[in-house]
RODO-105098 format. One record per residue: residue in three letters; z, x, y of N, C-alpha, C in turn; residue number from 0. Coordinates in steps of 0.05 Angstrom, whole numbers, plus 5000, padded with zeros to 4 digits. Layout:
% RODO-105098
pt rest->ala | n.Z->Z | n.X->X | n.Y->Y | ca.Z->Z | ca.X->X | ca.Y->Y | c.Z->Z | c.X->X | c.Y->Y | nr->NUM
...
% end
This chain:
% RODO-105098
pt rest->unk | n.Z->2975 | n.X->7582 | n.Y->4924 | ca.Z->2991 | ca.X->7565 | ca.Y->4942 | c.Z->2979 | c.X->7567 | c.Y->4970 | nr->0
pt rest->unk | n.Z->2968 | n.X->7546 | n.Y->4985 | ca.Z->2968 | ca.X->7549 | ca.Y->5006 | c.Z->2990 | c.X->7553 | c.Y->5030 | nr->1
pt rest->unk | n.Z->2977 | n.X->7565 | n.Y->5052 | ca.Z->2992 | ca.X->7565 | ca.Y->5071 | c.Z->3006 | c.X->7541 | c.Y->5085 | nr->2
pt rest->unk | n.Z->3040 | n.X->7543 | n.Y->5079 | ca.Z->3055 | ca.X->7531 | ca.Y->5090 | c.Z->3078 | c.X->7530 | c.Y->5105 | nr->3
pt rest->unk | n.Z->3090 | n.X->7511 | n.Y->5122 | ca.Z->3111 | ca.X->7509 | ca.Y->5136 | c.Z->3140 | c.X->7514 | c.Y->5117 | nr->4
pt rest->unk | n.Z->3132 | n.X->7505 | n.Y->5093 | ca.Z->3153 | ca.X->7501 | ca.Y->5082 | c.Z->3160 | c.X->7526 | c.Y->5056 | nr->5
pt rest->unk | n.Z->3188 | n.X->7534 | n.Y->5054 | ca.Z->3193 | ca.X->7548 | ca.Y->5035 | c.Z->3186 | c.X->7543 | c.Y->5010 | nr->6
pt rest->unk | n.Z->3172 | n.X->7562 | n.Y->5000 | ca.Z->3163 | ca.X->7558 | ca.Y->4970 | c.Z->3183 | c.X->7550 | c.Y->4952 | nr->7
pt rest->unk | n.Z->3178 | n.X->7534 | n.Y->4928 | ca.Z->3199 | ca.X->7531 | ca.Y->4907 | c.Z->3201 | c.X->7557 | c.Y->4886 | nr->8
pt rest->unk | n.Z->3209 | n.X->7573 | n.Y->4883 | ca.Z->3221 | ca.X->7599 | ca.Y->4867 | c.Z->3236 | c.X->7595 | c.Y->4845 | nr->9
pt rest->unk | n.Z->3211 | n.X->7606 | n.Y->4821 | ca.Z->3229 | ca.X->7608 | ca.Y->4792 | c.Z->3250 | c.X->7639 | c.Y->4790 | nr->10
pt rest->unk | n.Z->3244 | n.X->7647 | n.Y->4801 | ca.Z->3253 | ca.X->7673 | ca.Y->4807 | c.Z->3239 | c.X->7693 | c.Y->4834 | nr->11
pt rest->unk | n.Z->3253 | n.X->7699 | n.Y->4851 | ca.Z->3259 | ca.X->7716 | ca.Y->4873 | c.Z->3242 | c.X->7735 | c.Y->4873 | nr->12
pt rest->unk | n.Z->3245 | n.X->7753 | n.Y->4858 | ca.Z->3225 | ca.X->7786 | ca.Y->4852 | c.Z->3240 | c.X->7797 | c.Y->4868 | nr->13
pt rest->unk | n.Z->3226 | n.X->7814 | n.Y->4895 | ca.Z->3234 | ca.X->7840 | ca.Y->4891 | c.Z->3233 | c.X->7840 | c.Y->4921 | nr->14
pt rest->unk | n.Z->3254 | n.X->7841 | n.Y->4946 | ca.Z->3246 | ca.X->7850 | ca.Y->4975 | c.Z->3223 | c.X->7873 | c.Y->4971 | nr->15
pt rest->unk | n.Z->3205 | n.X->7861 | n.Y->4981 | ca.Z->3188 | ca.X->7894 | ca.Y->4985 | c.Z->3185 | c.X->7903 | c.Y->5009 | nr->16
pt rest->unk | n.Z->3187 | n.X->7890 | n.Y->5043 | ca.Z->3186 | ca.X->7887 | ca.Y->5064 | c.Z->3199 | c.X->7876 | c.Y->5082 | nr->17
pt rest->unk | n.Z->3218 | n.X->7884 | n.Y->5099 | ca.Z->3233 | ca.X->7864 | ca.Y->5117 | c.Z->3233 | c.X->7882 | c.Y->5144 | nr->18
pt rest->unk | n.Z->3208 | n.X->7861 | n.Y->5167 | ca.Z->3206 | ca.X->7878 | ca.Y->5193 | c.Z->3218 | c.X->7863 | c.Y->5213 | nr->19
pt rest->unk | n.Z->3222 | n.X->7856 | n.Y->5231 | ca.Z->3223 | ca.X->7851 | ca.Y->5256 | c.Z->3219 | c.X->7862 | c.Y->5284 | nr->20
pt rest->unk | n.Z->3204 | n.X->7848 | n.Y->5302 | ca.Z->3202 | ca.X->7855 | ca.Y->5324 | c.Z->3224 | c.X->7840 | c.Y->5358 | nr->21
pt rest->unk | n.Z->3230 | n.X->7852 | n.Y->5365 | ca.Z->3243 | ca.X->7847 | ca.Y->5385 | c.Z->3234 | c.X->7834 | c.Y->5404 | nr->22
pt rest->unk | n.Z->3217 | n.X->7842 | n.Y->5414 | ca.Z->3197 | ca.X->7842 | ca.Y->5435 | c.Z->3175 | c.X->7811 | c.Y->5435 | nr->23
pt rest->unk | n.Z->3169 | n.X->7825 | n.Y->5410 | ca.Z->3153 | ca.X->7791 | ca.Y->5409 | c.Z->3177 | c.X->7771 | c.Y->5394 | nr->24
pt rest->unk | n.Z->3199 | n.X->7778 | n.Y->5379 | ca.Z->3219 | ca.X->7750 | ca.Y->5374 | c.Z->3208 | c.X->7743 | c.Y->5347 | nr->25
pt rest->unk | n.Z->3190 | n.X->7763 | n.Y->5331 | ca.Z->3192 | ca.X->7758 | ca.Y->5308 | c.Z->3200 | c.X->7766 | c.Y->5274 | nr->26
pt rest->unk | n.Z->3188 | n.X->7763 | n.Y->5255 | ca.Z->3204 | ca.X->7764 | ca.Y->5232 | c.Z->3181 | c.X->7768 | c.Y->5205 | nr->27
pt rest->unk | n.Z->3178 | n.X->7787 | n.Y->5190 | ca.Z->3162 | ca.X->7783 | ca.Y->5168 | c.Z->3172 | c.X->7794 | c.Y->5149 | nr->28
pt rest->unk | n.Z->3176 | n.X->7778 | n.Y->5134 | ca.Z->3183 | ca.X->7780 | ca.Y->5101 | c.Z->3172 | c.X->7780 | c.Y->5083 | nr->29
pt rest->unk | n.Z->3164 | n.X->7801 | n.Y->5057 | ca.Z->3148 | ca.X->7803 | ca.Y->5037 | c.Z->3160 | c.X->7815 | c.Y->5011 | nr->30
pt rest->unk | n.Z->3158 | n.X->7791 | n.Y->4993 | ca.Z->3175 | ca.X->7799 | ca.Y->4971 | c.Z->3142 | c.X->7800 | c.Y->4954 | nr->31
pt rest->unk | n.Z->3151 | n.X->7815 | n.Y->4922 | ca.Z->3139 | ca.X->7813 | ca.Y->4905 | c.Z->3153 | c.X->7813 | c.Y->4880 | nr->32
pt rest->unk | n.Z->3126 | n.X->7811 | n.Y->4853 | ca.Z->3145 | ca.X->7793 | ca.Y->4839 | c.Z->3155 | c.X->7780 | c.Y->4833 | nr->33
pt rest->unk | n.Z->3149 | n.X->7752 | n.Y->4853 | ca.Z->3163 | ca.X->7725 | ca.Y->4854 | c.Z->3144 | c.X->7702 | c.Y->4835 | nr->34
pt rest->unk | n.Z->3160 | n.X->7688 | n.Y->4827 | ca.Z->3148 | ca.X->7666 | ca.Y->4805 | c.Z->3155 | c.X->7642 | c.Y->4821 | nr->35
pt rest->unk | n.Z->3138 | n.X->7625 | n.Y->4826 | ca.Z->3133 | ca.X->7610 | ca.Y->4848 | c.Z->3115 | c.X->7585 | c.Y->4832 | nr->36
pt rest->unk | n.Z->3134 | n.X->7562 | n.Y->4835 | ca.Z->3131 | ca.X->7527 | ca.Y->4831 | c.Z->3092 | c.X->7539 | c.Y->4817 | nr->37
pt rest->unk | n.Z->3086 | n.X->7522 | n.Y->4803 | ca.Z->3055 | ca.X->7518 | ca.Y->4808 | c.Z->3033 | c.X->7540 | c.Y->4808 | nr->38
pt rest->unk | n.Z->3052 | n.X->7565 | n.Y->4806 | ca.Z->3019 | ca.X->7594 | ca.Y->4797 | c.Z->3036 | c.X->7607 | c.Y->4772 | nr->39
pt rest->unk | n.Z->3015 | n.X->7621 | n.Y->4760 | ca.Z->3024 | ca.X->7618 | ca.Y->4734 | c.Z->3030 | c.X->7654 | c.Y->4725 | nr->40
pt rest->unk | n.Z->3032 | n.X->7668 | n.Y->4754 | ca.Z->3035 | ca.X->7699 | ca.Y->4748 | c.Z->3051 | c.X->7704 | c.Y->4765 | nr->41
pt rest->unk | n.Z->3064 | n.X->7730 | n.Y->4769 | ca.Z->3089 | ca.X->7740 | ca.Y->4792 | c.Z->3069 | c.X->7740 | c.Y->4813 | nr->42
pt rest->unk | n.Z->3070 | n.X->7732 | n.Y->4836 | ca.Z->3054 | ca.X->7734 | ca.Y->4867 | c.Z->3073 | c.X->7744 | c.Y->4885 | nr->43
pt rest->unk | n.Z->3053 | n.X->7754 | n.Y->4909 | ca.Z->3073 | ca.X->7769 | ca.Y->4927 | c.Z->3071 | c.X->7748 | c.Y->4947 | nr->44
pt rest->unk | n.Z->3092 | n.X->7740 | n.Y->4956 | ca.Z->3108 | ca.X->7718 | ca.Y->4987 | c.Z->3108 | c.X->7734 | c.Y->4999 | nr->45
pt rest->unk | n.Z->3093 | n.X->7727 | n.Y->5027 | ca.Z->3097 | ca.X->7728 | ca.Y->5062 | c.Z->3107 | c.X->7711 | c.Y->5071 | nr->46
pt rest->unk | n.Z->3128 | n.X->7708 | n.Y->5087 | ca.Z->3138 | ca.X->7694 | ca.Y->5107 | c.Z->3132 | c.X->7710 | c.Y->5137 | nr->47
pt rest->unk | n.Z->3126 | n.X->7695 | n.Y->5150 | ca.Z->3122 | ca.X->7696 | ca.Y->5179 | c.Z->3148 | c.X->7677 | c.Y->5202 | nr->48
pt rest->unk | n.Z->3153 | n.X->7689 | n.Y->5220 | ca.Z->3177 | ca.X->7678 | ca.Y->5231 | c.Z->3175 | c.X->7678 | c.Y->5267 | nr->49
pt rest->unk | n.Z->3166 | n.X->7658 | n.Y->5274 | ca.Z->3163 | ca.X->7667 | ca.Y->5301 | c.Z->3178 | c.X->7649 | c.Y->5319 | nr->50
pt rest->unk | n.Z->3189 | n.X->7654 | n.Y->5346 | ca.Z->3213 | ca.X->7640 | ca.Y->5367 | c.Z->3235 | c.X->7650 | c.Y->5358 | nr->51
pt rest->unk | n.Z->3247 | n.X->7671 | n.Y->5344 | ca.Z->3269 | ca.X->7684 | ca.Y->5332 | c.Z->3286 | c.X->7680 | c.Y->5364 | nr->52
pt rest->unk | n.Z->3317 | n.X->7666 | n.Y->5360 | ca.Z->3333 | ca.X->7669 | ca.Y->5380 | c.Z->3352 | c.X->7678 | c.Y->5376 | nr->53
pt rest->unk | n.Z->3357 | n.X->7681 | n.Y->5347 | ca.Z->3385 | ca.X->7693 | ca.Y->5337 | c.Z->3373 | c.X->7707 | c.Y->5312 | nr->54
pt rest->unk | n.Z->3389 | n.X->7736 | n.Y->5313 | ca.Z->3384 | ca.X->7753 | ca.Y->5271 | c.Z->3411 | c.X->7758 | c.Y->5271 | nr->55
pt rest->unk | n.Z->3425 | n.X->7771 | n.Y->5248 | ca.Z->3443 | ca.X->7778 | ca.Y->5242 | c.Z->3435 | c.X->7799 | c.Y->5214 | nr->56
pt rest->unk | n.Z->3442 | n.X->7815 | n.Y->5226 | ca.Z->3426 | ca.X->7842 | ca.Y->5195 | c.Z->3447 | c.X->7863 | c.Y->5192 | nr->57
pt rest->unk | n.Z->3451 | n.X->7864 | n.Y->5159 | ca.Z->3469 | ca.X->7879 | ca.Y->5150 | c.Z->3455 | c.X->7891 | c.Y->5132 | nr->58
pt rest->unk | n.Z->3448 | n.X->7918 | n.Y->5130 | ca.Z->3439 | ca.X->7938 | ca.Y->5104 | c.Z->3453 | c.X->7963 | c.Y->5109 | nr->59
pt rest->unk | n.Z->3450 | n.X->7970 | n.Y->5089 | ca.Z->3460 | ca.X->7991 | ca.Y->5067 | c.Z->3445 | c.X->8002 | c.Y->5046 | nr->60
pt rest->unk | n.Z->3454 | n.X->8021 | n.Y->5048 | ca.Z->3437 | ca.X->8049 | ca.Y->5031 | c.Z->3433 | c.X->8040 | c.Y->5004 | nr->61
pt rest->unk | n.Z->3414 | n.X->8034 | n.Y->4984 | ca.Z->3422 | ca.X->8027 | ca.Y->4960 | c.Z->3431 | c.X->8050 | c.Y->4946 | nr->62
pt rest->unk | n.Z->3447 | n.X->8044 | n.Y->4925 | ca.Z->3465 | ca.X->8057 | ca.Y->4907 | c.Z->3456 | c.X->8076 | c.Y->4895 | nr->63
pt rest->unk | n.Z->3427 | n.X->8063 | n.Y->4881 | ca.Z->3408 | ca.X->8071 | ca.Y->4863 | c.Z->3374 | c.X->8067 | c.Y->4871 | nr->64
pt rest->unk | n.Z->3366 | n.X->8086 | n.Y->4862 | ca.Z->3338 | ca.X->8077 | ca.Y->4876 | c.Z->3315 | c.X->8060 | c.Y->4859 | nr->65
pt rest->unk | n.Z->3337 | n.X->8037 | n.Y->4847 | ca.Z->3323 | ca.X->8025 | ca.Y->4831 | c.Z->3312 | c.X->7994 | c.Y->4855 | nr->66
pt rest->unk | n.Z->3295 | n.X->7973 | n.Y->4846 | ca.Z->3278 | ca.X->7951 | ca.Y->4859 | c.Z->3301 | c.X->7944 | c.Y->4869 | nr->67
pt rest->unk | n.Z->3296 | n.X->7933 | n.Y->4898 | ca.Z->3309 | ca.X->7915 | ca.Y->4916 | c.Z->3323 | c.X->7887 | c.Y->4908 | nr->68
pt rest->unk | n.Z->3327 | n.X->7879 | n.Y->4892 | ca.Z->3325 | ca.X->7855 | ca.Y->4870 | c.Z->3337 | c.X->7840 | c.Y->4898 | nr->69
pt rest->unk | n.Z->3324 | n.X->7811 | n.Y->4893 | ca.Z->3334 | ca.X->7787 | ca.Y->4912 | c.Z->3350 | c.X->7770 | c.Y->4905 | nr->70
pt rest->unk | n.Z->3371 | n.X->7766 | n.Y->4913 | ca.Z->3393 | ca.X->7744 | ca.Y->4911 | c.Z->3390 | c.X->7725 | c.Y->4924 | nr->71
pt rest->unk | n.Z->3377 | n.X->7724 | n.Y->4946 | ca.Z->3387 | ca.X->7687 | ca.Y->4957 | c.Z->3355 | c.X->7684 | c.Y->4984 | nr->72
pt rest->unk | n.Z->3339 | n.X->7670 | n.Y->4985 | ca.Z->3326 | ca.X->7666 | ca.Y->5006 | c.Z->3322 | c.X->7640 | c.Y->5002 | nr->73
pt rest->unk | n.Z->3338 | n.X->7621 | n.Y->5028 | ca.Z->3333 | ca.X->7599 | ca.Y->5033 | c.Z->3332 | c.X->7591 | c.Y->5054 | nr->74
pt rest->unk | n.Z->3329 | n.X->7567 | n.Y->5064 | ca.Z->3331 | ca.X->7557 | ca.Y->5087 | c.Z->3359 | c.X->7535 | c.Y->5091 | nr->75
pt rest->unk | n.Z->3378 | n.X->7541 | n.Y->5104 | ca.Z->3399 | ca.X->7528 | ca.Y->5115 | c.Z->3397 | c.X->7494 | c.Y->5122 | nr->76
pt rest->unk | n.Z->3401 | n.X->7477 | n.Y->5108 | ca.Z->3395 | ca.X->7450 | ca.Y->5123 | c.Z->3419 | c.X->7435 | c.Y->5108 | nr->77
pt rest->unk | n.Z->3439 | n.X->7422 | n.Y->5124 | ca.Z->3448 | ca.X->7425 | ca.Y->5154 | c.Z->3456 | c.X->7456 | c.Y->5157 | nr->78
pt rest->unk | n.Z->3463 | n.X->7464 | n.Y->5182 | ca.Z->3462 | ca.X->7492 | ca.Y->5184 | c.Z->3488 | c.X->7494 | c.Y->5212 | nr->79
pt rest->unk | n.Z->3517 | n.X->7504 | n.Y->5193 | ca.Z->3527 | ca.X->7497 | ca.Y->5213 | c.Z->3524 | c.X->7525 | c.Y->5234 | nr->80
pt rest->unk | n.Z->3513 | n.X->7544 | n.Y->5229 | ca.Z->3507 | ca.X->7554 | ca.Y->5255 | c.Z->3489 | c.X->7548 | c.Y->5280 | nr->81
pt rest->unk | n.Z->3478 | n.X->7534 | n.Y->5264 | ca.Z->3452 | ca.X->7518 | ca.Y->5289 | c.Z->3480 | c.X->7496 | c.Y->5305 | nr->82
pt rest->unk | n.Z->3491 | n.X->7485 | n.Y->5289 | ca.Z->3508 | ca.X->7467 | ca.Y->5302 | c.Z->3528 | c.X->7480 | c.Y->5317 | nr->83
pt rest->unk | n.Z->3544 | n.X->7506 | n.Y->5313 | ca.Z->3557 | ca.X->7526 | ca.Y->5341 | c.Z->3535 | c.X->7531 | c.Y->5359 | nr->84
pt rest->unk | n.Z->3499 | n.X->7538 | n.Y->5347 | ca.Z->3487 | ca.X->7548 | ca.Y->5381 | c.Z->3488 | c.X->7531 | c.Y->5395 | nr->85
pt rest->unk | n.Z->3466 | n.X->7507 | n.Y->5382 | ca.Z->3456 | ca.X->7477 | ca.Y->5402 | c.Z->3486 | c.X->7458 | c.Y->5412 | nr->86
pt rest->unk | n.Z->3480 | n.X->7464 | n.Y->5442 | ca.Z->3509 | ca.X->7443 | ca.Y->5449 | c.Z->3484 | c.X->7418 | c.Y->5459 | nr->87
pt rest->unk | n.Z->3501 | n.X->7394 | n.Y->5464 | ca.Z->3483 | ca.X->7373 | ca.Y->5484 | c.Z->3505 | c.X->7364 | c.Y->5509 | nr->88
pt rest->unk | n.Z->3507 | n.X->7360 | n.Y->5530 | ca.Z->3525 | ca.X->7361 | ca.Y->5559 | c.Z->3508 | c.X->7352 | c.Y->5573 | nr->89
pt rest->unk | n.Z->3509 | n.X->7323 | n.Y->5589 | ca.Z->3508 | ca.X->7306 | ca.Y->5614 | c.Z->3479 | c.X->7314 | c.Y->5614 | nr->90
pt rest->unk | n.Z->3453 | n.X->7302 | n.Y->5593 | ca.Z->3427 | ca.X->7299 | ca.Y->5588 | c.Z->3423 | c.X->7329 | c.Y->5588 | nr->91
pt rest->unk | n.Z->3436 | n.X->7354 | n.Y->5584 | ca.Z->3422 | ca.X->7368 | ca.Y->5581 | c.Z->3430 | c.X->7382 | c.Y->5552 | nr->92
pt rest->unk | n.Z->3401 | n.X->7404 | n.Y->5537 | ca.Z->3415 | ca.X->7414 | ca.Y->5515 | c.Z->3412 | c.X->7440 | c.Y->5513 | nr->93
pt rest->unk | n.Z->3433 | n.X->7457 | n.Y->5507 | ca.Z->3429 | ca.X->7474 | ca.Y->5515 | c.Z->3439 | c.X->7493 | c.Y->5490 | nr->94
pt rest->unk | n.Z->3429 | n.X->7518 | n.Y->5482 | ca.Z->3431 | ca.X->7530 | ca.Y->5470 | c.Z->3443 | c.X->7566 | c.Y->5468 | nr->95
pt rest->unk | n.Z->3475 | n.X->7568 | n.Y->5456 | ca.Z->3480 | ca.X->7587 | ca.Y->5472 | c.Z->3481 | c.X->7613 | c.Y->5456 | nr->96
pt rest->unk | n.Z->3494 | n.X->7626 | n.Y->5469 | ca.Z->3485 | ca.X->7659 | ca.Y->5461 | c.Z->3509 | c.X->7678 | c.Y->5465 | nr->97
pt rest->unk | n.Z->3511 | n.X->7693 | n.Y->5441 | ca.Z->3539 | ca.X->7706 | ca.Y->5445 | c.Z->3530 | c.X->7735 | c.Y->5467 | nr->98
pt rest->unk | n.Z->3509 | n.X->7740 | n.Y->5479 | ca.Z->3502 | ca.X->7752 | ca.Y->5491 | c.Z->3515 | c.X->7761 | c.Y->5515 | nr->99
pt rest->unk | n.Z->3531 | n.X->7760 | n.Y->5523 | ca.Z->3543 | ca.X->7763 | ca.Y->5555 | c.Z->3549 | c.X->7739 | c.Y->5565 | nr->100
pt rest->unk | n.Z->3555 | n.X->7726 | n.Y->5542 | ca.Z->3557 | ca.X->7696 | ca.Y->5545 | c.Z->3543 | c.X->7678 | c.Y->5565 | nr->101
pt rest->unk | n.Z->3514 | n.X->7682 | n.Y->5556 | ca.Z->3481 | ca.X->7669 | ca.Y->5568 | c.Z->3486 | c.X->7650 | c.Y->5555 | nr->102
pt rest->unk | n.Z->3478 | n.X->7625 | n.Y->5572 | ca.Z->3469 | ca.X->7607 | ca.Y->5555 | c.Z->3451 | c.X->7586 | c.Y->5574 | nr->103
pt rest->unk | n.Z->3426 | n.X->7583 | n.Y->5551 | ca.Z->3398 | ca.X->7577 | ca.Y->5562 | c.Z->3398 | c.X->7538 | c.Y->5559 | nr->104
pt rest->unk | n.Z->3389 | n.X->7536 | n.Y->5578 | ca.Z->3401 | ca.X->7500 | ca.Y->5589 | c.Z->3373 | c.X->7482 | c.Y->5591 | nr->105
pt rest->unk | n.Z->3363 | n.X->7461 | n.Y->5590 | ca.Z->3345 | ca.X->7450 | ca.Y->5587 | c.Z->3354 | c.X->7426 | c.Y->5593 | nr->106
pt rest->unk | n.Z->3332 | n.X->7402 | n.Y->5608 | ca.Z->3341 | ca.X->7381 | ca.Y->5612 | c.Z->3323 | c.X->7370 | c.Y->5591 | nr->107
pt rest->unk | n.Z->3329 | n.X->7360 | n.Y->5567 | ca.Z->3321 | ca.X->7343 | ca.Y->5537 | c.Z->3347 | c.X->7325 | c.Y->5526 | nr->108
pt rest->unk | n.Z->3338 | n.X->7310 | n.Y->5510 | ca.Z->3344 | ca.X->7294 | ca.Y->5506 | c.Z->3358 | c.X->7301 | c.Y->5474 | nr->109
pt rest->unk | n.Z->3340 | n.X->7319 | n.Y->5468 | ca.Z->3345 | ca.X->7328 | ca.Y->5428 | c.Z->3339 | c.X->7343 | c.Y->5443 | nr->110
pt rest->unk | n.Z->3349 | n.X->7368 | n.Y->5416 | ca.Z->3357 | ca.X->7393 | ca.Y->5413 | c.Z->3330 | c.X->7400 | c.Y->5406 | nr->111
pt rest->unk | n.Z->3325 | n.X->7429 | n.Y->5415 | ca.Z->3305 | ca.X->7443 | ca.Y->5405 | c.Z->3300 | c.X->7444 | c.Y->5369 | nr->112
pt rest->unk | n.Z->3281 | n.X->7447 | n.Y->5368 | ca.Z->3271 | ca.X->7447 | ca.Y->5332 | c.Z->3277 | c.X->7474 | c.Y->5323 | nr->113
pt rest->unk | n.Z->3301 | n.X->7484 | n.Y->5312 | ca.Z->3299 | ca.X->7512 | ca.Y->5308 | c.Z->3308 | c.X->7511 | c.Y->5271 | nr->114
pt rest->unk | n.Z->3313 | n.X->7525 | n.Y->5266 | ca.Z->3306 | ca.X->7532 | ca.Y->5237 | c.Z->3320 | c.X->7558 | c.Y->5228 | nr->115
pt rest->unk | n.Z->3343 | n.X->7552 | n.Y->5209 | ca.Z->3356 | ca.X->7567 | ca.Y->5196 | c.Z->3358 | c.X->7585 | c.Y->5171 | nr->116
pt rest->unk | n.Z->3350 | n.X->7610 | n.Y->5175 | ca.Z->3336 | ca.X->7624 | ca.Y->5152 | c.Z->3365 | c.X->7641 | c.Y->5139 | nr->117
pt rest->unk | n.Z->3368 | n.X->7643 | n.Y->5109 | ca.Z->3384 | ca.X->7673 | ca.Y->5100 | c.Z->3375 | c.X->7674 | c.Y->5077 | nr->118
pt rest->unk | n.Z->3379 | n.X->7709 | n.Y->5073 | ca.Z->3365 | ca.X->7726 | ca.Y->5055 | c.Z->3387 | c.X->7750 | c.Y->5045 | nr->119
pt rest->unk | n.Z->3384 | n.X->7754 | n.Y->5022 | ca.Z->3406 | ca.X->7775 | ca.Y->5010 | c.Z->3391 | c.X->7783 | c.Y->4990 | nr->120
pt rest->unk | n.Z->3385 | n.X->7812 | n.Y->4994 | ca.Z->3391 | ca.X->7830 | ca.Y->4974 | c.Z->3399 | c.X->7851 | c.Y->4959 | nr->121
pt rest->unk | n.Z->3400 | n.X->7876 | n.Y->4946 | ca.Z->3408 | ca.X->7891 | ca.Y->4939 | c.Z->3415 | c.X->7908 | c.Y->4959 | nr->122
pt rest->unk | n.Z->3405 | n.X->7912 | n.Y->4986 | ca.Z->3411 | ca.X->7933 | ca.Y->5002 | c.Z->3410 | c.X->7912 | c.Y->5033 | nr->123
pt rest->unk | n.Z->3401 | n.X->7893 | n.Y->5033 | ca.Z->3391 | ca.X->7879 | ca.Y->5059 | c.Z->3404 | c.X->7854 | c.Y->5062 | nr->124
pt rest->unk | n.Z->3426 | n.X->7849 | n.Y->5086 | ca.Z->3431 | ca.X->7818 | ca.Y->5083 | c.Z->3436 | c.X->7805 | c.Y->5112 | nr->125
pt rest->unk | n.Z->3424 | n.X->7778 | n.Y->5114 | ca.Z->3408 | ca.X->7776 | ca.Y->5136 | c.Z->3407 | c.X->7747 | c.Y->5139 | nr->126
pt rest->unk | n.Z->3421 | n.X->7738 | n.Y->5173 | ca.Z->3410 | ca.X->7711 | ca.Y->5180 | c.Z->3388 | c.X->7705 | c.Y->5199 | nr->127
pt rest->unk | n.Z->3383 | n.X->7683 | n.Y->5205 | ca.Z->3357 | ca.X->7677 | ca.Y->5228 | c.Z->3354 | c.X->7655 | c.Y->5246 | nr->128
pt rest->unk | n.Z->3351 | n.X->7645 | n.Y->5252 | ca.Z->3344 | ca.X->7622 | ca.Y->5277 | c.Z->3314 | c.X->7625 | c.Y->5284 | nr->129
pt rest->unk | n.Z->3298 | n.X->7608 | n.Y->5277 | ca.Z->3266 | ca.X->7614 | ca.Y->5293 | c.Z->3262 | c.X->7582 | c.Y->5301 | nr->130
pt rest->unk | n.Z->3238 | n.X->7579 | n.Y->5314 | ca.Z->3233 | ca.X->7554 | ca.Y->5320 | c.Z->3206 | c.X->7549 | c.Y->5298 | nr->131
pt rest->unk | n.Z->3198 | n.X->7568 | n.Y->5285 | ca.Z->3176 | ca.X->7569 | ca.Y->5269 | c.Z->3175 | c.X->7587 | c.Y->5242 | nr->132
pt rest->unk | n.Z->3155 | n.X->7577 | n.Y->5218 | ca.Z->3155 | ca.X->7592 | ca.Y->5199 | c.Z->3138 | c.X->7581 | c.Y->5184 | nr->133
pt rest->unk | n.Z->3118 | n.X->7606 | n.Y->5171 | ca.Z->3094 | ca.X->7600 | ca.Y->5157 | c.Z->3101 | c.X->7619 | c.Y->5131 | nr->134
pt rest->unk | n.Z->3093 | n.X->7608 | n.Y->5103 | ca.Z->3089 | ca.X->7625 | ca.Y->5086 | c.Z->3060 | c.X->7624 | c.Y->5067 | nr->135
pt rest->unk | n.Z->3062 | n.X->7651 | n.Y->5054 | ca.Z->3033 | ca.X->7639 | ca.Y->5032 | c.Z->3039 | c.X->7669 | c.Y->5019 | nr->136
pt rest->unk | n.Z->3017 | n.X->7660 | n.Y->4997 | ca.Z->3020 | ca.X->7685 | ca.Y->4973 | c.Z->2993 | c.X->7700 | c.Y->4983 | nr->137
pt rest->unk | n.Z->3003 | n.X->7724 | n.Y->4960 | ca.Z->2977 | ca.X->7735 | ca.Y->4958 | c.Z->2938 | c.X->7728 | c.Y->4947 | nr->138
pt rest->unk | n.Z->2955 | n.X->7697 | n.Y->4937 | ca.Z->2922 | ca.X->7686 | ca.Y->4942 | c.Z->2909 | c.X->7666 | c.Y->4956 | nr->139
pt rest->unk | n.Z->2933 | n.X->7669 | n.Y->4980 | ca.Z->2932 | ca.X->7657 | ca.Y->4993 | c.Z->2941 | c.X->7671 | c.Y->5030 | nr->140
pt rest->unk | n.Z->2923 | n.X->7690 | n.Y->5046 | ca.Z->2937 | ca.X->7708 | ca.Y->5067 | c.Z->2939 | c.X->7693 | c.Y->5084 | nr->141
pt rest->unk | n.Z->2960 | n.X->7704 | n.Y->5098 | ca.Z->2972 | ca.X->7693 | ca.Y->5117 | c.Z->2950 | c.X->7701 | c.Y->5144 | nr->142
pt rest->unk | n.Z->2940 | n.X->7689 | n.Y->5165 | ca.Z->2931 | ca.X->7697 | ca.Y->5186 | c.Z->2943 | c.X->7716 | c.Y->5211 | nr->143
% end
């Protein structure tokens, strides 16, 4: 599979094997293995890459058993009604807010920023996202 913008189609999930984030730079990488994926004909391991992160929301827990991470849900949100509580639009401007100290970052546009709604659940990890960007590819295919 080449590298793409768009979420892979998944016959099955596999296995979280990696879930990092950075603060600092605002981003997100995800690496499952195991996964049976549209069009290759063996389990491959998925990278997602996630960068402009404005919002996460992360809940984990200890697993039970120290058996595989098994994956329940990675998709992408479309419509997404959390994107629709951040992005407001008010007298040409749009602005996008933040439960932060109640910040909220203002722009004079016309449309709403391009952002992008990610969630992921698994056995021990469960998790939303907001980025303005996102690249994936397999293992025969690396990500840059």
């Amino acid at each position: 599979m080449p590298e793409t913008t768009g979420l892979p189609e998944f016959h099955s999930l596999g296995v979280l094997k990696d879930f990092d984030y950075d603060v600092a730079l605002q981003s997100i990488a995800v690496t499952l293995s195991d996964s049976l994926v549209n069009g290759i004909e063996r389990p491959v391991e998925v990278r997602g890459s996630f960068a402009g992160v404005c919002y996460l929301q992360l809940i984990s827990d200890l697993p039970v058993s120290f058996a595989e991470n098994d994956m329940d849900v990675f998709e992408e949100r479309e419509p997404s009604e959390l994107l629709e509580g951040l992005i407001m639009q008010k007298d040409g401007w749009t602005y996008l807010a933040s439960d932060l100290d109640n910040a909220v970052i203002g722009t004079p546009a016309k449309s709403a920023p391009s952002l992008r709604h990610f969630v992921l659940k698994s056995s021990t990890v469960s998790g939303e996202w907001v980025c303005s960007s996102a690249w994936f590819g397999t293992d025969d295919e690396p990500l840059e």
